[in-house]
DRENDO-1510 file (C-alpha; in Angstrom, 1 decimal, always signed):
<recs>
REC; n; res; u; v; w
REC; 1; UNK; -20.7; +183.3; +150.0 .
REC; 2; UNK; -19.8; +186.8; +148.4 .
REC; 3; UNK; -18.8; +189.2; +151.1 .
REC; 4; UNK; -20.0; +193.1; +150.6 .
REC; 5; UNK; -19.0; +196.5; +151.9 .
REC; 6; UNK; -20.5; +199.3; +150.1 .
REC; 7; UNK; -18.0; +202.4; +150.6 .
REC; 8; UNK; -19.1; +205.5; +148.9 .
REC; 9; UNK; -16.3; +208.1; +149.1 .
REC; 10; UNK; -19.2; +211.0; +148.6 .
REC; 11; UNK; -20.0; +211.1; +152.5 .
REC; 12; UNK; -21.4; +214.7; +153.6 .
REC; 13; UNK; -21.8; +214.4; +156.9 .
REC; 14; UNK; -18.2; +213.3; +157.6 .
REC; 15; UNK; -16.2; +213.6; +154.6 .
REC; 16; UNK; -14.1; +210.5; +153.2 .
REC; 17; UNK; -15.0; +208.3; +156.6 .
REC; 18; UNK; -14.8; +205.5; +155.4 .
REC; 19; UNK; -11.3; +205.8; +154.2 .
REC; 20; UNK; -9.6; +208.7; +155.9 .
REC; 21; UNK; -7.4; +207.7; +159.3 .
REC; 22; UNK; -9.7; +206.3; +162.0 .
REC; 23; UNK; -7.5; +204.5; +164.4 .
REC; 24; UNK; -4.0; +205.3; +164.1 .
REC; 25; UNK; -2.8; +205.2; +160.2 .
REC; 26; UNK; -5.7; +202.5; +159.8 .
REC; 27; UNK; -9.4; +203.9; +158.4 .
REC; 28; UNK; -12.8; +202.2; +158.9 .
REC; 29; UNK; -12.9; +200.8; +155.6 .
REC; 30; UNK; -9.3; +198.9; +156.8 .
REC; 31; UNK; -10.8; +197.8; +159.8 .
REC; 32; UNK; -13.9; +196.1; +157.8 .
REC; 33; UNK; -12.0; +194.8; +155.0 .
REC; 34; UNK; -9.5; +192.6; +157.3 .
REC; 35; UNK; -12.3; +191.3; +159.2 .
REC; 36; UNK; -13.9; +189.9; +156.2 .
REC; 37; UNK; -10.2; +188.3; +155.0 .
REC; 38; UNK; -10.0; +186.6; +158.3 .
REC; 39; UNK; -13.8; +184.7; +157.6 .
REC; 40; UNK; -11.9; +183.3; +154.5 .
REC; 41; UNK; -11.1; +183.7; +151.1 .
REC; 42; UNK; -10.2; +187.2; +150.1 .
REC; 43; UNK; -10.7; +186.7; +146.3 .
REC; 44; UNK; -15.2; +186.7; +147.6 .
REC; 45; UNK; -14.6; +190.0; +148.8 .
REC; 46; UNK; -16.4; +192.9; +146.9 .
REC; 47; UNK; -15.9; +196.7; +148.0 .
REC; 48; UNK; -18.6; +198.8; +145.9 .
REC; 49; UNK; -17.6; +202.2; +145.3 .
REC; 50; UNK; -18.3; +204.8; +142.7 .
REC; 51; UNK; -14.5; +206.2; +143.1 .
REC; 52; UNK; -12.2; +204.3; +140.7 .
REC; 53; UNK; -9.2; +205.2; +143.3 .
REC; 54; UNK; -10.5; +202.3; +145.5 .
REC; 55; UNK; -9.2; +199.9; +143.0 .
REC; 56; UNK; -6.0; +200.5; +144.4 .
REC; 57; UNK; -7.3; +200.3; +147.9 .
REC; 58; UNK; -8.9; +196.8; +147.5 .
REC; 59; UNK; -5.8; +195.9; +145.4 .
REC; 60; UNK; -3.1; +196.6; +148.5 .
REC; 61; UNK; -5.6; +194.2; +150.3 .
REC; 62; UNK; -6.3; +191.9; +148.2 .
REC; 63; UNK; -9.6; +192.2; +147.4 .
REC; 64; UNK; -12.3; +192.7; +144.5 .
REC; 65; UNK; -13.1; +196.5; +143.3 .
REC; 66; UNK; -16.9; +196.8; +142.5 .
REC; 67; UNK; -17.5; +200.2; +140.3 .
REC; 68; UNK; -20.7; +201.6; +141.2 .
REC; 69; UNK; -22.5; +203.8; +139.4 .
REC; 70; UNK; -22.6; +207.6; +140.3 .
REC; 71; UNK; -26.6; +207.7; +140.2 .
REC; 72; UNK; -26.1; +205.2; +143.2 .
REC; 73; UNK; -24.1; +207.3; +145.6 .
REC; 74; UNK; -27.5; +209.8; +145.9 .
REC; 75; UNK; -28.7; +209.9; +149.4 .
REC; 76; UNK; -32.2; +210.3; +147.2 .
REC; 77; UNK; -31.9; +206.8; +145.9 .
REC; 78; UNK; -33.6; +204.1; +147.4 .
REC; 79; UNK; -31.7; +202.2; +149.8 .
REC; 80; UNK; -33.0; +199.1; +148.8 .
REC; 81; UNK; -31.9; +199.8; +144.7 .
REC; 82; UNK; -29.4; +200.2; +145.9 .
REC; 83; UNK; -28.7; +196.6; +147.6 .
REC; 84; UNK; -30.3; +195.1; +145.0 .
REC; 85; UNK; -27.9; +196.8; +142.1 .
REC; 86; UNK; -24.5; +196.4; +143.6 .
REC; 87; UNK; -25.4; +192.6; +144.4 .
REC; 88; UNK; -26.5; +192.1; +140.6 .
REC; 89; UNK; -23.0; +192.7; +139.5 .
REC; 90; UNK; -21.7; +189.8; +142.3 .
REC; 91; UNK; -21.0; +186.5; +140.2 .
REC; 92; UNK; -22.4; +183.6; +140.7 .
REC; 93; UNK; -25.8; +182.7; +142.6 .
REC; 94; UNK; -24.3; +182.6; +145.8 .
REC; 95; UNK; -25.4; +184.2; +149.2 .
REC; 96; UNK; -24.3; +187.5; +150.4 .
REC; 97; UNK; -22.8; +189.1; +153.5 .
REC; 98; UNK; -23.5; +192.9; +153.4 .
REC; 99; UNK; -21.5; +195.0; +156.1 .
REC; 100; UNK; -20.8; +199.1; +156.7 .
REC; 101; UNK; -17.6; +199.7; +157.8 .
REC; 102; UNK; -19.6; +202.8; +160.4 .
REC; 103; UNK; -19.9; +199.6; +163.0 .
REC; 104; UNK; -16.3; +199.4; +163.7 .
REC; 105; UNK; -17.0; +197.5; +167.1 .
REC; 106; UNK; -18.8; +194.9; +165.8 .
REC; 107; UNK; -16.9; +191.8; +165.4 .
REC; 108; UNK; -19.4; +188.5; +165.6 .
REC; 109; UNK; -19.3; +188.1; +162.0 .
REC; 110; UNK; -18.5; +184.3; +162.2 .
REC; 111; UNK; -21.8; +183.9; +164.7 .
REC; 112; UNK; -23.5; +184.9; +162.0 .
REC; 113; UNK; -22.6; +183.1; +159.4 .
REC; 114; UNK; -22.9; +179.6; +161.7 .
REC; 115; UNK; -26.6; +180.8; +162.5 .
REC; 116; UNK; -27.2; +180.8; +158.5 .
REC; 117; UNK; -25.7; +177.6; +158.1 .
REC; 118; UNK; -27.4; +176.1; +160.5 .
REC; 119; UNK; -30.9; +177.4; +159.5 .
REC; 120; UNK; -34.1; +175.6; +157.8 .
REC; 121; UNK; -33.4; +177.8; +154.4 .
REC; 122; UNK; -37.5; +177.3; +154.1 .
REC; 123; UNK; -37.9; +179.1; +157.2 .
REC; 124; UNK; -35.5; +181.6; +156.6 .
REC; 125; UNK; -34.4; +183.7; +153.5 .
REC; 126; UNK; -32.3; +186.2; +155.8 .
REC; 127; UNK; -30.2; +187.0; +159.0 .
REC; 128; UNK; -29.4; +190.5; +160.6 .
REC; 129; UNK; -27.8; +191.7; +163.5 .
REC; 130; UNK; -29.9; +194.0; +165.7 .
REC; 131; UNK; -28.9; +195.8; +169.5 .
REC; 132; UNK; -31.3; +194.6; +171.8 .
REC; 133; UNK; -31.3; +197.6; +174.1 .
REC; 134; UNK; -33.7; +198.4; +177.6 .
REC; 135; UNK; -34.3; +202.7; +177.9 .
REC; 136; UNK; -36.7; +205.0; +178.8 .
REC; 137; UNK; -37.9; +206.0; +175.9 .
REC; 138; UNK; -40.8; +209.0; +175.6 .
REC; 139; UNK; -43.1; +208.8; +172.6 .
REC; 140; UNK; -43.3; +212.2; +170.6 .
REC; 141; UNK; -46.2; +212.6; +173.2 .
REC; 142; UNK; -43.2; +213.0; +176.0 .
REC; 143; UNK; -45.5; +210.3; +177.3 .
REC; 144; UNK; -43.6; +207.3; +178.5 .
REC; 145; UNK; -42.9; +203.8; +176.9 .
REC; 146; UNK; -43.5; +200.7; +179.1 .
REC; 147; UNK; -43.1; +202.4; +182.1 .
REC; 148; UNK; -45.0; +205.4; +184.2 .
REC; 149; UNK; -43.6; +208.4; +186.2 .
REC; 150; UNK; -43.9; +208.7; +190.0 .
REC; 151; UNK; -45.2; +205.7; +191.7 .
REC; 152; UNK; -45.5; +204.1; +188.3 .
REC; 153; UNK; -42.0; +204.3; +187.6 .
REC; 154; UNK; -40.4; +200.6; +186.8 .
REC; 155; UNK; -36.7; +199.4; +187.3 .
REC; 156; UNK; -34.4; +199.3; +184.2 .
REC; 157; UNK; -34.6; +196.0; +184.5 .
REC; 158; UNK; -38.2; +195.5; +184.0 .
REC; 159; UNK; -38.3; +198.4; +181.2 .
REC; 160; UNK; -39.3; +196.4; +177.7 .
REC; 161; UNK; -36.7; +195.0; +175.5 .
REC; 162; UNK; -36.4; +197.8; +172.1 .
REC; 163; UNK; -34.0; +196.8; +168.9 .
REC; 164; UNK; -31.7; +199.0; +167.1 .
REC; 165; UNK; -31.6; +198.2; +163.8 .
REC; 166; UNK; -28.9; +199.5; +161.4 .
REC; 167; UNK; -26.8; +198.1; +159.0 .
REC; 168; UNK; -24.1; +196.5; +160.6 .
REC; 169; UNK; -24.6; +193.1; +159.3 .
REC; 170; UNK; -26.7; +190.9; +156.6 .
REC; 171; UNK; -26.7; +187.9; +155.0 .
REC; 172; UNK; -29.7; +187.1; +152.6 .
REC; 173; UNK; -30.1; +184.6; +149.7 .
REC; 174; UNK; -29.4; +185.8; +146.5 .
REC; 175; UNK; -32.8; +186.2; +145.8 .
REC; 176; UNK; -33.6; +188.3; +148.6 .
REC; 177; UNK; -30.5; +190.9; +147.8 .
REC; 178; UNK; -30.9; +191.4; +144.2 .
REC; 179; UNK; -34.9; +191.8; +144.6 .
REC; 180; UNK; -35.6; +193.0; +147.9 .
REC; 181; UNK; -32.9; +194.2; +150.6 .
REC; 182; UNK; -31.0; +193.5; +153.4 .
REC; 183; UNK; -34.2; +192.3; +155.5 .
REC; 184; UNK; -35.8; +189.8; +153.5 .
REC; 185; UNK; -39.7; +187.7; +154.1 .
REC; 186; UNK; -38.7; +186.1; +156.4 .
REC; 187; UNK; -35.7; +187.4; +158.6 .
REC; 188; UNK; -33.6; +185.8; +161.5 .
REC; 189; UNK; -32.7; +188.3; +163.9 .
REC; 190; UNK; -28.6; +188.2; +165.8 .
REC; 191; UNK; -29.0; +190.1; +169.0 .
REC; 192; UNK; -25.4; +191.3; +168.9 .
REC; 193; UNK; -24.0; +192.5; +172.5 .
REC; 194; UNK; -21.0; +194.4; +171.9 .
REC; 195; UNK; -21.7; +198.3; +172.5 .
REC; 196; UNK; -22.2; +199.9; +169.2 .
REC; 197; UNK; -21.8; +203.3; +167.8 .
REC; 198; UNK; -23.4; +203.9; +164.4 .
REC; 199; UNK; -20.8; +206.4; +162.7 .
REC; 200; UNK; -22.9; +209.2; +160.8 .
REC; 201; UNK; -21.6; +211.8; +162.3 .
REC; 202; UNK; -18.4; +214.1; +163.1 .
REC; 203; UNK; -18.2; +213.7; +166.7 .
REC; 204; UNK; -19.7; +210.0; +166.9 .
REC; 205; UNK; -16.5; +209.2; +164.5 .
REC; 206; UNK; -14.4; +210.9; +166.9 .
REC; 207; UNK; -15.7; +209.2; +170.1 .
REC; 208; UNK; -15.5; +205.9; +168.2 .
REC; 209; UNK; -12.0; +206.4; +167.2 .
REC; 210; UNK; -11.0; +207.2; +170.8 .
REC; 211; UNK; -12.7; +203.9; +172.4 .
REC; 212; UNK; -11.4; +201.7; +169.7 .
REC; 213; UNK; -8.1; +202.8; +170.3 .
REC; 214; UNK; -8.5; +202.0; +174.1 .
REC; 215; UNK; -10.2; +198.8; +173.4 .
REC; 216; UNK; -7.3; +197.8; +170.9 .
REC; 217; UNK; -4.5; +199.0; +172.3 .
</recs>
């Protein structure tokens, strides 16, 4: 299996978060990157940036440098191109394992990868992980979403199960991420339970950084 963590160094919204000091002296992209060592070999993992200064980042670790090209850093670009792009310069035919490093809590990667092994690949051409979450959610009616107000008002307990999907974590034939994306045909779905903060902005990476330093300290 390759191992992916796409880490554009062009972020607006919080500049450099992926590599600028998250918890302590360590950044998010640290954080990602040593996860991935631990699942194995080092010399499968692939950091894809469009900065040629990251070289020497994934060098210090240990790992493979993946230059993308600038046209792929637009937030105009098609996500999915943009899977499908990066993974055609992976070698070999392999699967791949696509992770952000803006999921920092997230740490179940080895679940994940013993739910794709143990799989019917006929059935399956993909796993992601999703947040199974229970809210009371108003549609942009302000009317309300598997409950009622007043009398009709349910426990949280009975509200419907929703799913946050982001991009915390993928694996997909290499079929499926070189033609279509991280969610392919015919997905399996990891309901991850860890709280989650999805880091795309200033004060969510500041509130993140302060819980995973109490959480890891």
């Amino acid at each position: 299996m390759k191992y992916v963590v796409p880490a554009k160094r062009s972020s607006t919204r919080v500049p450099d978060k992926n590599f600028r000091a998250f918890a302590g002296e360590k950044s998010l992209m640290d954080i990602m990157v040593e996860k991935y060592v631990r699942l194995g070999d080092p010399t499968q993992v692939y950091v894809s940036s469009e900065d040629p200064w990251v070289k020497e980042f994934c060098d210090r670790h240990g790992v493979n440098y993946l230059p993308r090209e600038q046209h792929l850093t637009a937030n105009s670009y098609p996500y999915q191109s943009v899977v499908n792009e990066v993974c055609r310069q992976l070698p070999g035919d392999d699967d791949v394992m696509w992770c952000h490093a803006t999921d920092p809590f997230f740490d179940d990667h080895r679940a994940v990868i013993e739910a794709w092994d143990a799989r019917d690949p006929a059935a399956s051409d993909s796993i992601v992980v999703v947040y199974p979450m229970k809210e009371y959610l108003l549609d942009e009616n302000f009317h309300p979403i598997g409950f009622g107000f007043g009398p009709w008002h349910r426990p949280s307990q009975e509200l419907p199960t929703f799913y946050q999907f982001g991009l915390t974590c993928s694996i997909m034939t290499r079929h499926v991420a070189t033609t279509i994306g991280v969610v392919g045909a015919k997905p399996l779905w990891h309901q991850a339970t860890n709280h989650t903060i999805d880091i795309d902005t200033q004060p969510e990476f500041d509130l993140a950084a302060r819980l995973y330093l109490l959480e890891n300290s």
